[in-house]
C-alpha positions as CSV (number, residue, x, y, z in Angstrom):
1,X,65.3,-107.7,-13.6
2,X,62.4,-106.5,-15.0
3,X,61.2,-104.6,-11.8
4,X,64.7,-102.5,-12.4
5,X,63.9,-102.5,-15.6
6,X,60.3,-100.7,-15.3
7,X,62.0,-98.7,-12.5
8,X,64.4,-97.1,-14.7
9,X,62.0,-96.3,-17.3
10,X,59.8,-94.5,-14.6
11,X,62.8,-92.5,-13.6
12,X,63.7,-91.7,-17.3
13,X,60.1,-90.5,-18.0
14,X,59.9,-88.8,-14.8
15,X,63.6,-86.5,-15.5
16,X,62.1,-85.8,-19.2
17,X,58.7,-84.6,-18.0
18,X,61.0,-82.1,-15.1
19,X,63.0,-80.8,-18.2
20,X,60.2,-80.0,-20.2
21,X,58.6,-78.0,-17.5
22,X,61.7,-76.0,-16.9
23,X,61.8,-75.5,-20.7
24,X,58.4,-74.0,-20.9
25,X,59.0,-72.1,-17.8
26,X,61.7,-70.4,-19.2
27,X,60.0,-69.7,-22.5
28,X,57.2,-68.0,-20.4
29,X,59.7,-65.4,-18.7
30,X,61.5,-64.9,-21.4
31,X,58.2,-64.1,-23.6
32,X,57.4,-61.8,-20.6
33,X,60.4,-59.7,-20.2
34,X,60.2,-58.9,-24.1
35,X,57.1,-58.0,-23.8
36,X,57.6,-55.4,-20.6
37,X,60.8,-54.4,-22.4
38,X,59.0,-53.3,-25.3
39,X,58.2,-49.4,-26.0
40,X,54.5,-48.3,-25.9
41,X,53.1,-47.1,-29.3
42,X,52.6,-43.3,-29.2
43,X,48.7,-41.7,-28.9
44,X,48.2,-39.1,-31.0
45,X,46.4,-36.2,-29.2
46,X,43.4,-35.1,-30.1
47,X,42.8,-31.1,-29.4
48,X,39.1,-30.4,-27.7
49,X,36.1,-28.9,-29.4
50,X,33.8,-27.1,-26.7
51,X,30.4,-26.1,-27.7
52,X,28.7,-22.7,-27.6
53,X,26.0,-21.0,-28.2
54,X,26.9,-17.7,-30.0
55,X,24.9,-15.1,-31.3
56,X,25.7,-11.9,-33.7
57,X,26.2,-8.5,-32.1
58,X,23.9,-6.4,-34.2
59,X,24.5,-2.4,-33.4
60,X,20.6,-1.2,-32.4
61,X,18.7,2.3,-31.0
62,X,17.6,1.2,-26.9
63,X,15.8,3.4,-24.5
64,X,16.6,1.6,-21.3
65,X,14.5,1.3,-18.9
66,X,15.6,2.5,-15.1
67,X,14.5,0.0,-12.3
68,X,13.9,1.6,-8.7
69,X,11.7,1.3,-5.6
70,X,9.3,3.6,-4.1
71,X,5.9,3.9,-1.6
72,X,3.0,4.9,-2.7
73,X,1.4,8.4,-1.4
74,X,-1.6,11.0,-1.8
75,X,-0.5,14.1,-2.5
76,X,-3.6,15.4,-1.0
77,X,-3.9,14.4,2.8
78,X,-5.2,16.3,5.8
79,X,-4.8,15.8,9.7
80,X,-8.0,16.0,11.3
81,X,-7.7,17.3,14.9
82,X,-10.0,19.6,17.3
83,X,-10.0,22.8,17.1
84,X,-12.1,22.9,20.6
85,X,-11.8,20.4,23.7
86,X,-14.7,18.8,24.7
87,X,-16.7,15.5,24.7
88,X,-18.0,14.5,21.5
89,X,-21.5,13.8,21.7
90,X,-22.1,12.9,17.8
91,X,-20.4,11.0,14.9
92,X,-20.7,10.5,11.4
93,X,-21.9,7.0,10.0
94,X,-19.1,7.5,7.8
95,X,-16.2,8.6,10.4
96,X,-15.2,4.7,10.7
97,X,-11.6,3.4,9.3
98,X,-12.0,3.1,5.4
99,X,-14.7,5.6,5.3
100,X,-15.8,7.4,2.1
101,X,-17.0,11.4,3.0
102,X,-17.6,14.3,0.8
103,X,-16.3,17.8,1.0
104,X,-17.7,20.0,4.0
105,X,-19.8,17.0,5.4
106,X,-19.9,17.2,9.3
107,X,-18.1,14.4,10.4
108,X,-18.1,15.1,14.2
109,X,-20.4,16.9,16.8
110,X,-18.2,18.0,19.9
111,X,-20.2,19.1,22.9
112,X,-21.4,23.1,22.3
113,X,-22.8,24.4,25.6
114,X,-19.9,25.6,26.8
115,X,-19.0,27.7,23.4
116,X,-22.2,29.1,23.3
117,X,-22.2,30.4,27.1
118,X,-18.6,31.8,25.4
119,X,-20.6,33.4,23.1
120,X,-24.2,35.1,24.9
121,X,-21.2,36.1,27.2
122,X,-19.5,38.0,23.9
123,X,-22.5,39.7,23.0
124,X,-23.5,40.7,26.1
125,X,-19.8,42.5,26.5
126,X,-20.4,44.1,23.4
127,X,-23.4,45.6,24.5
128,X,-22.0,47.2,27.6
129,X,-18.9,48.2,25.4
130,X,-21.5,49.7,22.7
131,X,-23.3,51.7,25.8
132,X,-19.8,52.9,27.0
133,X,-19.0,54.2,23.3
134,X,-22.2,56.2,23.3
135,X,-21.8,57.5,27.1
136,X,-18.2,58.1,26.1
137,X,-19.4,60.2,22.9
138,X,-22.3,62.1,24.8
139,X,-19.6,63.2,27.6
140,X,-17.4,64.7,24.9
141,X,-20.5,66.9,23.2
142,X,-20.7,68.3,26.6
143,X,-16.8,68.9,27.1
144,X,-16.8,70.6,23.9
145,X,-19.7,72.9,24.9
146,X,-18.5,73.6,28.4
147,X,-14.8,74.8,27.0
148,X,-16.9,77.0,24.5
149,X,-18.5,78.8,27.2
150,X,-15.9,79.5,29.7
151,X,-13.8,80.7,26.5
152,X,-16.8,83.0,26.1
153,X,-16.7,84.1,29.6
154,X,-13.0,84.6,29.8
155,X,-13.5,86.6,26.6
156,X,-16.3,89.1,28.4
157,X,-13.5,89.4,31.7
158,X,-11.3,90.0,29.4
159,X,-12.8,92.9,27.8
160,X,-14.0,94.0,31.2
161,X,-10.3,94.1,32.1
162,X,-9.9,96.2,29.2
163,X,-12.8,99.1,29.6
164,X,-11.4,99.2,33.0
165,X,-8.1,100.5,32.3
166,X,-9.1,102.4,29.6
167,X,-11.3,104.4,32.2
168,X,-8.4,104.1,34.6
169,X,-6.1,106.1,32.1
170,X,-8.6,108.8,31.5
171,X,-8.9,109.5,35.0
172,X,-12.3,108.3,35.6
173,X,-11.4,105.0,37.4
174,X,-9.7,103.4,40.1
175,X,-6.7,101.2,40.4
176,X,-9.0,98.7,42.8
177,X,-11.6,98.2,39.8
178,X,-9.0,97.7,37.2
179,X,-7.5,95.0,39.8
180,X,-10.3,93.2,40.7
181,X,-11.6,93.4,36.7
182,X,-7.7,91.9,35.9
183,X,-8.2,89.2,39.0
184,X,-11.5,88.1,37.3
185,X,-10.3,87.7,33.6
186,X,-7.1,85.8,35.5
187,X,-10.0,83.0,37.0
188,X,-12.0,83.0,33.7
189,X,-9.0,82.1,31.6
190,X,-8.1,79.2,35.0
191,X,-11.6,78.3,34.5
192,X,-11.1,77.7,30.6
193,X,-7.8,75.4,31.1
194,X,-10.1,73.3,33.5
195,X,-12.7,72.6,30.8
196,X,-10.3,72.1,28.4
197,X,-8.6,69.4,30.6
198,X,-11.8,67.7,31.4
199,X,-12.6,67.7,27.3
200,X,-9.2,65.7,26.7
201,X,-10.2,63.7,29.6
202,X,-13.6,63.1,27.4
203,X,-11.4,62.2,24.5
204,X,-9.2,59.6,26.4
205,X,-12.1,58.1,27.1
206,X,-14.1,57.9,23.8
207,X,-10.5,56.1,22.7
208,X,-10.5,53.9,25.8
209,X,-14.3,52.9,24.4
210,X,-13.4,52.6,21.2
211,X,-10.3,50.0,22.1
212,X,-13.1,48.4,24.6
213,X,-15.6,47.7,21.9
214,X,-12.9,46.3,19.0
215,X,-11.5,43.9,21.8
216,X,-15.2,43.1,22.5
217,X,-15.7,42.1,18.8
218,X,-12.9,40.5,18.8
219,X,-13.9,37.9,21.3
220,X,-17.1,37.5,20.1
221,X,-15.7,36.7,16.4
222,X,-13.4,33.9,18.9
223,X,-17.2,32.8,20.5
224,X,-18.4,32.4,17.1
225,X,-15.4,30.4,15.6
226,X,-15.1,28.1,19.1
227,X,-19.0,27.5,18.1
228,X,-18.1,26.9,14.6
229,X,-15.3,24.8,15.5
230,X,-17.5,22.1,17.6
231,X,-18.9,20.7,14.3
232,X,-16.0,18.8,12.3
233,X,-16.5,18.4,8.8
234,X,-14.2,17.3,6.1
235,X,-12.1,20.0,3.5
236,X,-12.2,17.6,0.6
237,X,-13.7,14.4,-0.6
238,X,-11.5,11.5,0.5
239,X,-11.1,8.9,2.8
240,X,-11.0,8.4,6.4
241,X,-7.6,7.0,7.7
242,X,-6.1,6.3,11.2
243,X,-9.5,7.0,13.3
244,X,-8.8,7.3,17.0
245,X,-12.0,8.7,18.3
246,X,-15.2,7.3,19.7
247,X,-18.8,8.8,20.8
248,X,-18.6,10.0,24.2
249,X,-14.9,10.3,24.3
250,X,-13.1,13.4,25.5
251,X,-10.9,15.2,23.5
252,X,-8.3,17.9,23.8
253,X,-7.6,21.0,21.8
254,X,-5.2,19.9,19.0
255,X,-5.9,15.9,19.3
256,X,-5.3,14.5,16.6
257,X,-8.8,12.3,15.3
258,X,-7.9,11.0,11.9
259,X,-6.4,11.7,8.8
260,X,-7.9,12.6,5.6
261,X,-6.7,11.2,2.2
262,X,-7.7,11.3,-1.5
263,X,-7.0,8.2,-2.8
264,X,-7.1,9.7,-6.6
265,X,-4.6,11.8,-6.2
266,X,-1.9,9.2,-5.8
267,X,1.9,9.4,-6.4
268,X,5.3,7.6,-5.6
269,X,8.4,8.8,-4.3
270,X,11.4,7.2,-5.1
271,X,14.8,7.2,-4.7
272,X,17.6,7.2,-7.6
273,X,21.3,7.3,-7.6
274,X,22.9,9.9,-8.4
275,X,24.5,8.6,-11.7
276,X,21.0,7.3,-12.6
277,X,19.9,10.9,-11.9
278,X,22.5,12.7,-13.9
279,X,20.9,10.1,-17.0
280,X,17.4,11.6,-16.4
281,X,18.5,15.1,-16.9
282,X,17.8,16.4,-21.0
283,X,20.2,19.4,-21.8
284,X,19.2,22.3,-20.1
285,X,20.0,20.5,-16.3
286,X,16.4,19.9,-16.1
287,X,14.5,16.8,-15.3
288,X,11.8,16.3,-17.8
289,X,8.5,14.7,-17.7
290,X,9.4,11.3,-17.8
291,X,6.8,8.2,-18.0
292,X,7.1,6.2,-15.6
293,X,5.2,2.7,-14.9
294,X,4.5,1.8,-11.5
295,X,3.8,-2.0,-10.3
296,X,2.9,-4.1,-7.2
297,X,3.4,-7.6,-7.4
298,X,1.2,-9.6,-5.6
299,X,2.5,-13.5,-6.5
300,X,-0.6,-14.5,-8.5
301,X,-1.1,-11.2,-10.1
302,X,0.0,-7.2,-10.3
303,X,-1.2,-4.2,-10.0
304,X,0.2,-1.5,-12.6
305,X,0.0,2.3,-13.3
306,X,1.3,4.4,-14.7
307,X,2.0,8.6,-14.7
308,X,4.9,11.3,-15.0
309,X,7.9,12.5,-13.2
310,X,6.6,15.6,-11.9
311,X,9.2,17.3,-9.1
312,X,12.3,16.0,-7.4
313,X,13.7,16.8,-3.9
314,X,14.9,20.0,-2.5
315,X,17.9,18.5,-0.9
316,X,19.5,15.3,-0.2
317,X,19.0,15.1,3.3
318,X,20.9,14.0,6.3
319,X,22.9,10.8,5.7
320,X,20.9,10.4,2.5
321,X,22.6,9.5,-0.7
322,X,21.1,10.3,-4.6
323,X,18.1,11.5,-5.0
324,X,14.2,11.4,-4.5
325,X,11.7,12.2,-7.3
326,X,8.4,11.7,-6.9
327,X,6.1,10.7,-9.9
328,X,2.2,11.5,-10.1
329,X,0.2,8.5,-11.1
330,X,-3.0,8.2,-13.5
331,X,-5.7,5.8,-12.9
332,X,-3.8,3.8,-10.2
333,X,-6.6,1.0,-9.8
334,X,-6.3,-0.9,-6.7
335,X,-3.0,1.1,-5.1
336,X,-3.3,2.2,-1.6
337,X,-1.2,4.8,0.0
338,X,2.2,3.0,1.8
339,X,2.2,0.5,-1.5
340,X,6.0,-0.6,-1.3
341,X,6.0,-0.6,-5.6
342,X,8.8,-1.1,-8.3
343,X,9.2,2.0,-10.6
344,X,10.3,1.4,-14.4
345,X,11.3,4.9,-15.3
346,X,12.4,5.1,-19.8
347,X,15.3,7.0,-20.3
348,X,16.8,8.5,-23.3
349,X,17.2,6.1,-26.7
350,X,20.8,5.3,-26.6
351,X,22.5,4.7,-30.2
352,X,24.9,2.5,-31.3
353,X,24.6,0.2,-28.7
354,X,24.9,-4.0,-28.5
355,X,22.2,-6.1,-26.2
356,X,24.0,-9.1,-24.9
357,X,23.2,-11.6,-22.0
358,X,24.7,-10.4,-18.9
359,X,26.4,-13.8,-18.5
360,X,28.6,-13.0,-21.8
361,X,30.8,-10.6,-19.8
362,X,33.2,-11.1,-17.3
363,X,34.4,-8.9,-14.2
364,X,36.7,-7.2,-16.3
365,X,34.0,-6.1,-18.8
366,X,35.5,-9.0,-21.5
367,X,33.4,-10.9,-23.6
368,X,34.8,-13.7,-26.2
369,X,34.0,-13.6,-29.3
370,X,34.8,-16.4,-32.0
371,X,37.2,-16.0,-35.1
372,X,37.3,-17.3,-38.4
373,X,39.0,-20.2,-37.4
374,X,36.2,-20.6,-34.8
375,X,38.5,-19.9,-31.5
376,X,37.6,-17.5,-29.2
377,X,38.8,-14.2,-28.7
378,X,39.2,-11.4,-25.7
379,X,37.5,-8.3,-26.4
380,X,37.0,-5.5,-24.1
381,X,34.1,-3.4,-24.7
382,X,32.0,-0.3,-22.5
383,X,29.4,-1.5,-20.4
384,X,26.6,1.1,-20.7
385,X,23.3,-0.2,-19.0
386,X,22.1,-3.0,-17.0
387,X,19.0,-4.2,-18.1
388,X,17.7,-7.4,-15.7
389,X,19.6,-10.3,-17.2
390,X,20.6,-8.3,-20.6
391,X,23.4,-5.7,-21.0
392,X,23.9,-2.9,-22.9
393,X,27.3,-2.4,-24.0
394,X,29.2,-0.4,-26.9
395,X,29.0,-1.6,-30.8
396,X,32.5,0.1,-31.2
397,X,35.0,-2.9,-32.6
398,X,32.0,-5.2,-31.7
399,X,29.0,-5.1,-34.2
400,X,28.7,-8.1,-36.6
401,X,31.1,-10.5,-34.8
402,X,30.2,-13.5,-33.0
403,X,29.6,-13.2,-29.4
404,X,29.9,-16.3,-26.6
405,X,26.0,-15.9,-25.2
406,X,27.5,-17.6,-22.0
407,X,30.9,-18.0,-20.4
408,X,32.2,-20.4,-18.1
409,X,35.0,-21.5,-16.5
410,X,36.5,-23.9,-18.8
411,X,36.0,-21.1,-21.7
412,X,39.4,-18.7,-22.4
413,X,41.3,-17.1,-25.5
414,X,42.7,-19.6,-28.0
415,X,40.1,-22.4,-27.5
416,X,38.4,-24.0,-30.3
417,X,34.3,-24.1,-30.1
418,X,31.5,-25.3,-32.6
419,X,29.2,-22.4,-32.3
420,X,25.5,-23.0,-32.2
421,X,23.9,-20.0,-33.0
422,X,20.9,-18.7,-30.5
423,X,18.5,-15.4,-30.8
424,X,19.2,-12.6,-28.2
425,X,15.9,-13.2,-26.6
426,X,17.0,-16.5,-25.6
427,X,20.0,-15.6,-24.9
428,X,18.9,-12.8,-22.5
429,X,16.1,-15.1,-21.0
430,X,17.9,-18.2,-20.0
431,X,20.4,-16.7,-17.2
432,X,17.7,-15.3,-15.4
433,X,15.4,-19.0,-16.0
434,X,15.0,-20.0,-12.5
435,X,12.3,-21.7,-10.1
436,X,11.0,-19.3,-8.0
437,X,11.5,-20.0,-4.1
438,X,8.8,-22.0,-3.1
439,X,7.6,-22.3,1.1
440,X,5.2,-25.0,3.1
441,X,3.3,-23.3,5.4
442,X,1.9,-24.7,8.5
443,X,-1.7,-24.6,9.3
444,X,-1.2,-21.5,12.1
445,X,0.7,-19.4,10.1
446,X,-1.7,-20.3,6.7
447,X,-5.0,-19.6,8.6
448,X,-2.8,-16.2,9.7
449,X,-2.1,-15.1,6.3
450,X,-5.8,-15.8,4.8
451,X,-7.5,-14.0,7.6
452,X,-4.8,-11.0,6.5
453,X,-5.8,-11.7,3.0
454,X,-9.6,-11.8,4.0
455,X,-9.6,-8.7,6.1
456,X,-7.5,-6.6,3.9
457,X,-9.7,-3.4,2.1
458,X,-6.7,-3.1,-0.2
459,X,-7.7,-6.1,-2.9
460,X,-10.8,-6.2,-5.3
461,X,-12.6,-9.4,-4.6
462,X,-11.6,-11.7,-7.5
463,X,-7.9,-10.4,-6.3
464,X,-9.0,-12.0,-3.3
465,X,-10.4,-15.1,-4.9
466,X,-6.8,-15.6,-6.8
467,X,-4.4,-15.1,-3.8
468,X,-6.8,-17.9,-1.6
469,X,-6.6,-20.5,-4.3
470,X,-2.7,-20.3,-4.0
471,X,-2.3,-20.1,-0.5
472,X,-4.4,-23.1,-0.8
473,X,-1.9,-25.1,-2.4
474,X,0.6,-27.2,-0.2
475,X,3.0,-24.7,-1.3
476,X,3.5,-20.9,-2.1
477,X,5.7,-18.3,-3.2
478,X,7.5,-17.6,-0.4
479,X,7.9,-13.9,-2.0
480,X,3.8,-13.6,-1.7
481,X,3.7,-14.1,1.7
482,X,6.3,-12.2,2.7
483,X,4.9,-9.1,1.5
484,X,1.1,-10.4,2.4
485,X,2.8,-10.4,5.7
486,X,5.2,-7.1,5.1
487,X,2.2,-4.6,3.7
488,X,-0.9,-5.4,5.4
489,X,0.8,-6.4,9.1
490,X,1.6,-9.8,9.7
């Protein structure tokens, strides 16, 4: 009995502990399903605040300043080829690549022996010519005489002729007399057409002389300028460019031996669309004397002058767009002829206009300002000048509002922004803020460039000094060494 006993209990407890579980397991569900079935609470959302940086369009007086490129020339340069073939059997110290000579110094000596065999020749021409002239002249004194006397003796038959028939026709001479005087004045009057034909014969030939001894001179003025010619000297003081001749070299008439160039009278010749043209001209249609500043960068350092816009082009040219003006420069230190330079040219003041940062606009020549509920508005303005990074652009229906210094993407009409406000020159300056492209040469093409650098005439020294100690570095501007490479032949 009491093993049933404690067996029923056992089941009892066992049932009671199954119902509770089922009881709780319910309870769990249940709390579930009211919890899925319950609604979510509703967010309230929040509208985004973008920040800007702003700054105030202030209406100002600009001259902008024109950006082109040019080369550097002389206006003074001279070919210097031969006037004479020959061998040239003397040079200059000076008539080397690079070299420095002054105005009517002899740079050359070609070889004169066969110039001056020209020239004895010439004068010993002239002085057979000379004896002709005066043989010629002598033969004509006696031409003129001998016509004189057979006119004389043609006169005396003549008058013989006459006594003859005057005795014929008083009965006291004969018809044979008066025939034989008439056949004697006939061959004295033959006799003078003779001599006059041999003094126009005389004359022919004093002209013939005369031609004789001006062709005469003429090649011995040719003797003397071949002799002249044999000794080249330089027009001008310059430099010595583009030598191509040695001692003991032949040359031909016409070769070309170098070329001569002031390096003082320097200018660049640049070319300008013709828009930016049209700017340049004041109101009479002419272009007027213009600044200009000239400058060569170099990496490390620049080279700058400056001059005047002192002619423009003739024509455009064939396949050629805009124009070319050429500026003259003053005191361009260190610039070489074939300088590939940029040219800042000032053009008129422009009034009335707005400076903003170039990234302000947009493609369709929009920039956003901000209201007085601080949201940004469209507003379309007239784009007058591009200045680097900066823009100039209208003040009409834009001066003293708030301009968006920089636009992105996520910026439109309608949004709300917390301007910060920024200066223009910031403004202007942080678009264009960028690292500048930076190169690792190896050791062939580094030892290339500082021989280039070394050998160049075109640098003062302590230009030298600056460019090694960067192309020293591990790296450089690749910008430097492309034009080290680009300008002096790499």
């Amino acid at each position: 009995m009491r093993f049933l006993r404690r067996g029923m209990t056992g089941l009892f407890l066992m049932s009671v502990t199954l119902g509770l579980l089922v009881w709780a397991g319910a309870v769990v569900v249940s709390a579930v399903q009211q919890r899925m079935g319950r609604e979510a609470p509703q967010m309230t959302a929040r509208e985004r605040v973008f920040t800007v940086n702003v700054l105030r369009a202030e209406s100002v007086d600009v001259a902008p300043v024109m950006e082109a490129f040019g080369a550097v020339t002389s206006r003074i340069s001279l070919e210097i080829r031969a006037a004479v073939g020959g061998r040239v059997i003397a040079l200059d110290d000076a008539f080397v690549e690079g070299g420095r000579v002054r105005a009517g110094q002899v740079l050359a000596q070609i070889d004169p022996a066969e110039a001056a065999s020209a020239l004895e020749r010439a004068k010993n021409d002239l002085l057979d010519a000379e004896a002709e002239a005066r043989d010629a002249a002598r033969g004509l004194e006696l031409a003129i005489d001998e016509v004189a006397a057979a006119q004389q003796q043609a006169d005396l038959r003549r008058r013989a002729f006459e006594r003859q028939k005057d005795l014929q026709g008083r009965g006291v001479g004969t018809a044979a007399a008066v025939e034989e005087a008439e056949l004697t004045a006939s061959a004295a009057r033959q006799s003078v057409l003779s001599r006059r034909q041999a003094l126009a014969v005389a004359e022919a030939r004093v002209d013939q002389a005369q031609t004789a001894l001006s062709r005469v001179n003429l090649a011995l003025a040719q003797a003397e300028r071949d002799l002249r010619d044999t000794e080249i000297t330089a027009a001008f003081d310059g430099t010595l460019s583009n030598v191509t001749v040695a001692r003991g070299g032949l040359v031909s008439v016409n070769e070309r031996l170098a070329d001569l160039i002031d390096p003082d009278a320097l200018e660049v010749s640049f070319r300008v669309s013709t828009a930016q043209y049209a700017r340049l001209l004041n109101n009479a249609g002419r272009l007027p004397d213009v600044p200009v500043k000239v400058q060569l960068d170099l990496g490390t350092a620049v080279l700058e002058a400056r001059g005047h816009i002192a002619r423009e082009s003739a024509e455009v040219g064939d396949g050629q767009t805009g124009r070319v003006i050429y500026a003259q420069l003053e005191g361009a230190v260190g610039l070489k002829p074939g300088d590939f330079v940029s040219v800042h040219i000032t053009e008129p003041v422009l009034t009335g206009v707005v400076q903003l940062p170039a990234s302000a606009m947009d493609a369709t020549h929009e920039v956003l300002v901000v209201n007085e509920d601080e949201r940004l508005e469209a507003v379309q303005v007239q784009l007058l000048r591009r200045q680097g990074d900066a823009i100039l652009v209208s003040a009409e229906g834009l001066e003293g509002r708030i301009v968006v210094a920089r636009r992105s993407p996520l910026l439109g009409t309608g949004i709300k922004v917390r301007p910060l406000q920024m200066s223009e020159e910031r403004a202007a300056a942080e678009p264009g803020r960028r690292a500048e492209p930076m190169v690792e040469l190896d050791e062939m093409r580094r030892a290339r460039v500082v021989a280039l650098v070394e050998g160049s005439e075109r640098f003062p020294d302590a230009m030298k000094a600056r460019l090694l100690s960067r192309l020293s570095q591990p790296k450089v501007p690749a910008s430097m060494v492309a034009r080290i490479e680009a300008r002096i032949g790499g």
